[in-house]
C-alpha positions in Angstrom: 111.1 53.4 104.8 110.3 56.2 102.0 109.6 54.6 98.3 112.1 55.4 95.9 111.0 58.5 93.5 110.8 56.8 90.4 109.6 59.8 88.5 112.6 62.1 89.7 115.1 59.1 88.8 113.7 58.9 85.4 113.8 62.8 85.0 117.3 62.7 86.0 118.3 60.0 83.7 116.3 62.2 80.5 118.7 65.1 81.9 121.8 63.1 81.7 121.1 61.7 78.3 120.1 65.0 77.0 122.3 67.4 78.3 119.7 70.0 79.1 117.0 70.5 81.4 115.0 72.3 78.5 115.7 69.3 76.5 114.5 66.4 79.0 111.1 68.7 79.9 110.6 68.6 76.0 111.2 65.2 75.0 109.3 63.9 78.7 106.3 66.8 77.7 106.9 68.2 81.3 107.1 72.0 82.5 111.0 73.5 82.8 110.4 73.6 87.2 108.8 70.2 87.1 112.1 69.3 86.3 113.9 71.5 88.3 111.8 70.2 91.4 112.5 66.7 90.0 116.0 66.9 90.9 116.0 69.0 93.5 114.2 66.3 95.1 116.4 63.8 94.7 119.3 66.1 95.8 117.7 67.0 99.0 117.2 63.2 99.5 120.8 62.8 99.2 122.3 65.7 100.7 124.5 66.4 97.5 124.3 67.8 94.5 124.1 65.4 91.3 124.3 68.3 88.7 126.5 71.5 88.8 124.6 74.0 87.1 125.0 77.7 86.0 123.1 80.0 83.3 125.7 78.8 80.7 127.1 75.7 82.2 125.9 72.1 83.0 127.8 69.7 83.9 127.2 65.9 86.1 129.1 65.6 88.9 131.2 62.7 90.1 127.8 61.4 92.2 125.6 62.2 89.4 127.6 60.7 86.6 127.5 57.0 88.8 123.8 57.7 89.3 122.9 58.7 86.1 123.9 54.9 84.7 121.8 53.7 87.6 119.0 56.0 86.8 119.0 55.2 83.1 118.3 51.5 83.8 115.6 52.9 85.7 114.4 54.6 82.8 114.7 51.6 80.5 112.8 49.0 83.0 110.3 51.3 83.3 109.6 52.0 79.3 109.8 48.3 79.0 107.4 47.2 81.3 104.9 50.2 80.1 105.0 48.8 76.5 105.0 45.2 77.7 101.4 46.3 79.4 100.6 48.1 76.5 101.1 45.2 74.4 99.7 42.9 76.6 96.4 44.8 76.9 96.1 45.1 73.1 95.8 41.7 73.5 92.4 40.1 74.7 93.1 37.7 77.2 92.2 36.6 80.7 88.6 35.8 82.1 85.6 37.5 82.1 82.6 36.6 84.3 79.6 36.7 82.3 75.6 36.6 83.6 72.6 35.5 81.5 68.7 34.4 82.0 68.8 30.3 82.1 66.3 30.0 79.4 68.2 32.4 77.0 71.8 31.7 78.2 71.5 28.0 77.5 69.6 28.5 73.3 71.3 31.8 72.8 74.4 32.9 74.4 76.2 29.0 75.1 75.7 28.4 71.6 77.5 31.8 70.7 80.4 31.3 72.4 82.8 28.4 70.5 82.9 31.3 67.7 84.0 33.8 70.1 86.1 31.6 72.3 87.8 30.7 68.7 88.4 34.1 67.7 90.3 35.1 71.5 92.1 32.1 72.6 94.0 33.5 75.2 90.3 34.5 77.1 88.2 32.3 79.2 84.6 32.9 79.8 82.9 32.2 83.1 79.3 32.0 82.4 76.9 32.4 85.4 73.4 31.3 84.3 70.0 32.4 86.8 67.1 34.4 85.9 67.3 36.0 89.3 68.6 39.9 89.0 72.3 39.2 90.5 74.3 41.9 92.2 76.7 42.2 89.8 79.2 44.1 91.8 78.8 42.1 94.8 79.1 38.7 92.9 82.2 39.7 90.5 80.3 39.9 87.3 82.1 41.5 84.4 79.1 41.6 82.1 75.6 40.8 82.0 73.0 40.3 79.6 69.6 41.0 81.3 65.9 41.0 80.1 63.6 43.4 81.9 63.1 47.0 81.5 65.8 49.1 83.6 65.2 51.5 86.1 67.9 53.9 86.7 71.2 52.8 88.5 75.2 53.0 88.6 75.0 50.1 85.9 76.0 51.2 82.7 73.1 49.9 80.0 72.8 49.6 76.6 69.6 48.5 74.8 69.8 45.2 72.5 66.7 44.0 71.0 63.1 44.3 72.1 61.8 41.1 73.6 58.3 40.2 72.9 56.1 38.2 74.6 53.1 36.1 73.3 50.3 34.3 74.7 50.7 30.6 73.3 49.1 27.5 73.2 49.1 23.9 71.0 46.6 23.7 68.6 45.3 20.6 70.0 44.2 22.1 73.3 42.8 25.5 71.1 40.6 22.5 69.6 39.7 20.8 72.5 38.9 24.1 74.9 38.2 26.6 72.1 40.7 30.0 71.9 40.2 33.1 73.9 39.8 36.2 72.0 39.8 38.4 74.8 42.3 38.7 77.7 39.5 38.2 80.5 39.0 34.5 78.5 42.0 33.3 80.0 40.4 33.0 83.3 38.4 30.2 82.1 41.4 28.4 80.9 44.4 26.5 81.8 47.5 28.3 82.3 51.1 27.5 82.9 53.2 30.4 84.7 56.4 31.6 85.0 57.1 32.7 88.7 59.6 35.2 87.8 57.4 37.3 86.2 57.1 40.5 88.2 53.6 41.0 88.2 53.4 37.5 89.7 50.2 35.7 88.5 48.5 38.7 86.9 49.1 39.3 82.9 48.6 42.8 81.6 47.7 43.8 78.5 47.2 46.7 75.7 45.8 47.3 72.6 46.2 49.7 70.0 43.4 52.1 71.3 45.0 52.2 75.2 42.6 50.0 76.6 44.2 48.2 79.3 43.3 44.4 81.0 44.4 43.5 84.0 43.7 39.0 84.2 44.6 37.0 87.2 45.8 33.5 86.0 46.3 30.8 88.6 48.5 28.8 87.0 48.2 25.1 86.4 51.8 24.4 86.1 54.0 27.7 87.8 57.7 27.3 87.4 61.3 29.5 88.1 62.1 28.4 84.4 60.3 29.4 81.1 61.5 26.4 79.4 59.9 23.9 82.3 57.3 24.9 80.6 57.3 23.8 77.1 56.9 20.0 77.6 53.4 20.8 79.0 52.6 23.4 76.8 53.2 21.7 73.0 51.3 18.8 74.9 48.2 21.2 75.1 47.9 20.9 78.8 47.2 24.9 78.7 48.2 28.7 77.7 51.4 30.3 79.0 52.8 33.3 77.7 56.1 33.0 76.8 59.2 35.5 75.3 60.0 35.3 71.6 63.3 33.8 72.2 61.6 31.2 73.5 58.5 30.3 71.1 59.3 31.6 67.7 60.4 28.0 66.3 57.7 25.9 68.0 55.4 29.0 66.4 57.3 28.9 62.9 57.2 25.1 62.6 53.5 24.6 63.8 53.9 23.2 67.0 52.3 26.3 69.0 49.9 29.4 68.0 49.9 33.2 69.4 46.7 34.0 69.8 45.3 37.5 71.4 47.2 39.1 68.1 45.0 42.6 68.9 46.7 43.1 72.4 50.4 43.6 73.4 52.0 42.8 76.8 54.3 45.4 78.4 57.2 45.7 76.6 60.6 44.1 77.7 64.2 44.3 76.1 67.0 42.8 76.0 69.9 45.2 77.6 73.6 44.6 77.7 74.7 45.6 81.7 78.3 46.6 82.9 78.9 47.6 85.9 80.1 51.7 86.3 83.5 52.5 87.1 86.9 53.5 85.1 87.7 52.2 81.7 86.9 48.5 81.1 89.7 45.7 80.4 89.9 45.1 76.5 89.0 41.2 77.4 85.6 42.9 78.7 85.2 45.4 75.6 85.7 42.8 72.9 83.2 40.3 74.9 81.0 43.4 74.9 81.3 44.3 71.0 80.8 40.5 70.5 77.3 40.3 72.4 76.3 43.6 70.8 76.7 42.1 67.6 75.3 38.7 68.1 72.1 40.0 69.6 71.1 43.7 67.9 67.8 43.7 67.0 67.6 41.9 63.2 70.6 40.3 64.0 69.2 37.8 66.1 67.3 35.1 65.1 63.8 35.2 66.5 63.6 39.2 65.8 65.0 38.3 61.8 61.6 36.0 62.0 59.0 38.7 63.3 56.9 37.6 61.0 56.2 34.6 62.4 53.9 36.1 64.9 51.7 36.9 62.2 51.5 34.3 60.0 50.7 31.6 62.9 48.6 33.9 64.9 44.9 33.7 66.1 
């Protein structure tokens, strides 16, 4: 069975009311013949005419005037259902799956959200923690935060904050095993390592001249989570190097040092991901605004205390 045309029913309805084909193309912002084909679709359908029409005379007849009431209720569900959407969607609400790094979900973004969640109580936030690089198409994921730096893809990206990463240590174990004040140093030393770090057990470094270091660092401790290692670390049982997210507070309050303050380690950021596709759902784009907001570079807290890195640094 054919669908009904809804779009020549609702033409033919703006006909009737107006009185003129001229008339229902103007007020529907449609062509004269798109009308005209309008209801010579439906006619054909019917195998009658609804509308007896000349160059000076219109006029419904006995068919169309009983259809035209029909059609007109047509026309009236239709307008209110569109501005019931249109309302609706001017309204946040709804759920949006969310993905962030463990580490920096749980001290940055699970903290953030009883403000948003307050602001948009009809929306519901399903927050996926795991510093793996999840699919998000393939696991339903609405919007990510994700710190690396991105190579080209269908995701849509937007750039954050820089994340910076510092070679730390307690200052009891920098007194008990000395400080290294050169990258190749560290392979005398005790390290604690993160096994998601790309480059696996190798750090890389540059300083300001260029000159790259390359340093293999069998770690002491390895773990799948940067903050498995901060127990072990402010206990001095070695040297890990650790995102600013992460270390600024031990650093501000004394607990930890940066040391290696001459060399840099290749630069990460912090990148708001979407995936590609037609327009997002305003649930998504206020989400998205929110995060944008929250954690823009001197908005966040730990890139507000930059300093930090210089005043405790060896």
């Amino acid at each position: 069975m054919a669908l009904p045309d809804l779009e020549a029913w609702a033409i033919f309805a703006k006909v009737a009311e107006t009185g003129s084909f001229a008339a229902a193309a103007a007020e529907l912002g449609l062509s004269g013949p798109t009308v005209s084909k309008a209801l010579g679709r439906l006619e054909a359908r019917f195998g009658e005419r609804l509308i007896h029409r000349t160059s000076r005379r219109f006029a419904l007849t006995e068919t169309g005037r009983v259809l035209a009431v029909r059609a007109a209720q047509i026309l009236a569900e239709g307008e209110a259902v569109e501005a019931e959407a249109q309302a609706k969607s001017a309204t946040p609400r709804g759920r949006v799956r969310l993905a962030a790094p463990m580490s920096f979900g749980l001290r940055h973004v699970a903290p953030a959200l009883p403000e948003f969640l307050a602001s948009y109580p009809d929306l519901s936030i399903d927050l996926q923690l795991d510093d793996r690089m999840v699919d998000l198409v393939a696991e339903g994921i609405d919007v990510a935060l994700r710190i690396a730096e991105l190579p080209d893809s269908s995701l849509i990206a937007r750039r954050l904050c820089p994340i910076r990463r510092w070679v730390v240590g307690a200052p009891d174990y920098f007194a008990r095993h000395g400080t290294p004040e050169h990258p190749q140093d560290l392979k005398t030393h005790a390290c604690l390592g993160y096994s998601h770090l790309r480059s696996g057990e190798v750090w890389r470094f540059t300083n300001a001249s260029g000159v790259e270091e390359v340093v293999a660092v069998p770690a002491r401790l390895n773990a799948n989570n940067a903050d498995a290692l901060c127990a072990s670390l402010e206990a001095g049982e070695g040297i890990a190097l650790q995102p600013d997210f992460i270390a600024w507070e031990s650093i501000r309050d004394g607990r930890l040092i940066a040391i290696l303050s001459e060399w840099e380690c290749p630069a990460l950021a912090l990148n708001l991901i979407t995936p590609g596709g037609g327009p997002r759902p305003i649930r998504t784009r206020v989400l998205l605004d929110f995060l944008a907001n929250r954690f823009a570079a001197g908005s966040a807290p730990w890139t507000i205390s930059a300093p930090v890195s210089e005043i405790a640094t060896r």
